[in-house]
C-alpha positions in Angstrom: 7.8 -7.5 -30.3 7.3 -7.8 -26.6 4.2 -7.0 -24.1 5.2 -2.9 -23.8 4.5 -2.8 -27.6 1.0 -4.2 -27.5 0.1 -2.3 -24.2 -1.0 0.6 -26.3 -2.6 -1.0 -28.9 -5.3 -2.7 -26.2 -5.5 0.4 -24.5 -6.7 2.0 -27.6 -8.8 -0.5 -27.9 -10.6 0.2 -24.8 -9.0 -2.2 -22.3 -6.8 0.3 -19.7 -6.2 -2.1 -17.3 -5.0 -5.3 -19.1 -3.0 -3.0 -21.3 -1.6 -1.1 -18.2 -0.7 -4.6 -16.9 1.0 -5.5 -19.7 3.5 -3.1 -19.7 4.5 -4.4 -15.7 5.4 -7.9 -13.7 2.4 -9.3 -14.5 2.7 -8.9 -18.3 3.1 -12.5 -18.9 -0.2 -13.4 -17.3 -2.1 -10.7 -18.6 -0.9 -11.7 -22.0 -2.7 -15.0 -21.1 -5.7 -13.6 -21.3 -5.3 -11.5 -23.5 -4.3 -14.4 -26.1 -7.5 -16.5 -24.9 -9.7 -14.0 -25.4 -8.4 -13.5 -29.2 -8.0 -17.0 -30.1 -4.2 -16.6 -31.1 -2.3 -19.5 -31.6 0.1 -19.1 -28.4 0.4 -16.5 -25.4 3.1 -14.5 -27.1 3.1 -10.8 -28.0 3.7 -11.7 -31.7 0.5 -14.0 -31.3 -1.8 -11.6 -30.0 -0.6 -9.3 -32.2 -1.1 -11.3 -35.4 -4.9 -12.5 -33.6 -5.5 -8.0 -33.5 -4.4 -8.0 -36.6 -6.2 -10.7 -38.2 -9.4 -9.6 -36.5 -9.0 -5.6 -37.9 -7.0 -3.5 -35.2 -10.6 -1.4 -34.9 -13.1 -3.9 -36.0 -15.7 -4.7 -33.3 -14.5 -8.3 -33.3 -11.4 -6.7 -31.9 -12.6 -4.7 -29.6 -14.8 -7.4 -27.8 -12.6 -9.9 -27.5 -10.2 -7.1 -25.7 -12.6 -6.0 -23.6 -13.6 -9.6 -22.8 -9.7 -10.3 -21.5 -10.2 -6.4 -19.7 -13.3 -8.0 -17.9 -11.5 -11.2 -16.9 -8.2 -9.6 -15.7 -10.3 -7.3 -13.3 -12.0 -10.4 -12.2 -8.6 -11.8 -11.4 -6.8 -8.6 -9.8 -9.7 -8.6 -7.4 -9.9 -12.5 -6.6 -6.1 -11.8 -6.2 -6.8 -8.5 -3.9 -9.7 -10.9 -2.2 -7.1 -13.2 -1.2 -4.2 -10.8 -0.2 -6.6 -8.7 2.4 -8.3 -12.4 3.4 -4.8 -13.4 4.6 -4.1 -10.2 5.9 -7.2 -10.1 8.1 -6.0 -13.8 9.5 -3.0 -12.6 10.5 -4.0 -9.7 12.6 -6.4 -11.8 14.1 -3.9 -14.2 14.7 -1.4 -11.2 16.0 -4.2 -9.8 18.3 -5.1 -13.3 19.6 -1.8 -14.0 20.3 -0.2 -14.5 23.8 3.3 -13.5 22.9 4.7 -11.5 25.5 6.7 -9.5 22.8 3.9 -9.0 20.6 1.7 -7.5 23.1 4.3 -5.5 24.6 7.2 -3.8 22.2 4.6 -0.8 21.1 3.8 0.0 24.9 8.0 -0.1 25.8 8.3 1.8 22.7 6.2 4.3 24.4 7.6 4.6 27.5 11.3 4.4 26.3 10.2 7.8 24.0 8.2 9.7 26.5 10.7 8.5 29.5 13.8 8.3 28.4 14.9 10.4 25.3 13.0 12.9 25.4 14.0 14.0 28.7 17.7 12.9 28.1 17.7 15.4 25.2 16.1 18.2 27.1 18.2 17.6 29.7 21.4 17.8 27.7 19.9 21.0 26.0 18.8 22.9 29.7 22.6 22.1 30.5 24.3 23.6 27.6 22.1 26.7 28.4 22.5 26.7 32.1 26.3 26.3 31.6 27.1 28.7 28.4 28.9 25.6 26.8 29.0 27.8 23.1 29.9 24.3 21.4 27.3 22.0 22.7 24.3 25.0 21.9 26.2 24.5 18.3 26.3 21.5 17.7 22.6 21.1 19.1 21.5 24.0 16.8 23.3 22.2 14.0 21.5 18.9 14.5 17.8 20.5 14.8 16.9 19.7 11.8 17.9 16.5 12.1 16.6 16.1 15.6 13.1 17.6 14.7 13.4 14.7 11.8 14.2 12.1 13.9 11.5 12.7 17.0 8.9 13.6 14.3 9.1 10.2 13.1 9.4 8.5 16.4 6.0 10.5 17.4 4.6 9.7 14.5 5.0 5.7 14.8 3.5 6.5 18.3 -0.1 8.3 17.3 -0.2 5.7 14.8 0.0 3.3 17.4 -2.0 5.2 20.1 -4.8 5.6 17.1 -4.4 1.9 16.0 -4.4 0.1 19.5 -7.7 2.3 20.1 -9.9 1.5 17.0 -8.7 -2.5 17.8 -9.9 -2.0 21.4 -13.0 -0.7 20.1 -13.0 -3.6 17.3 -12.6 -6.1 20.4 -15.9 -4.3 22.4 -18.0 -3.7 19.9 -17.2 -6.7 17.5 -17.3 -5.1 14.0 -14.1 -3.1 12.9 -14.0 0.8 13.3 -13.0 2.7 9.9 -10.0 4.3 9.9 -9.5 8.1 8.8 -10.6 7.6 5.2 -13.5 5.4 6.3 -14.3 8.4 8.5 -14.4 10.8 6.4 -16.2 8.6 3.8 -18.7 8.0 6.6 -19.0 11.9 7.1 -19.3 12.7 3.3 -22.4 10.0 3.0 -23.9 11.6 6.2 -24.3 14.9 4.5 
């Protein structure tokens, strides 16, 4: 027997997420709970089996003690999630403070090597094929435009997300509290209504 086995067993007995996480990466340390909250002798699928067993697979004794290792494990995912965005916050703030020349300064260049350099290298290279009739170069350009549409699509892309980025942390920086990004904003508008 191994933790996939018992997943649906706890998720019929009302625990989704504990049974969910048994099934993945953390199957070992949901099974930890799991086993505490049933009393079984060790944290082993055959031992929390054998404590469901004991107890009735549908008895309310059961069902408790599963829903007792549910409530624990979504204490744990969100000290863990707690944690994760904790560090994550530090590090931006670390990142914006920072006076690293490179860090201040590779989305600007980024920018400007888009906007002044290939995109007017690549129109120029088109308006010349045109201008001159060169039937190979039109060709192989109309060949590549779905590729090309593609690959500038995602370079633009990158850009509004750092043109939309750099403005909500400038107005972070003058205002002092974060601004919501687009699903906070819509949230925001939904609550307004």
């Amino acid at each position: 027997m191994n933790w996939n086995d018992l997943a649906k067993i706890v998720i019929g007995l009302g625990a989704p997420l504990i049974g969910t996480a048994l099934g993945g990466p953390l199957g070992g340390m949901a099974g930890k709970l799991l086993a505490d909250a049933l009393g079984a002798a060790e944290p082993t699928p055959a031992a929390v089996n054998q404590a469901i067993v004991e107890r009735g697979v549908d008895s309310t004794a059961a069902i408790e003690a599963v829903q007792r290792a549910e409530s624990e494990w979504a204490k744990a995912v969100a000290e863990i999630a707690t944690t994760q965005l904790a560090e994550t916050g530090a590090t931006m703030r670390a990142e914006a403070a920072s006076g690293d020349l490179l860090q201040r300064a590779w989305r600007p260049l980024y920018a400007l090597e888009l906007s002044l350099i290939e995109c007017p290298a690549f129109a120029l290279t088109l308006l010349h094929a045109l201008w001159t009739g060169h039937e190979v170069a039109i060709g192989g350009l109309a060949n590549l435009s779905g590729l090309l549409i593609a690959y500038f699509g995602a370079r633009f892309g990158v850009l509004g997300v750092y043109v939309t980025g750099r403005s909500r942390e400038k107005q972070a920086l003058a205002t002092g509290e974060a601004m919501p990004g687009l699903i906070g904003e819509v949230v925001r508008g939904l609550r307004g209504r």
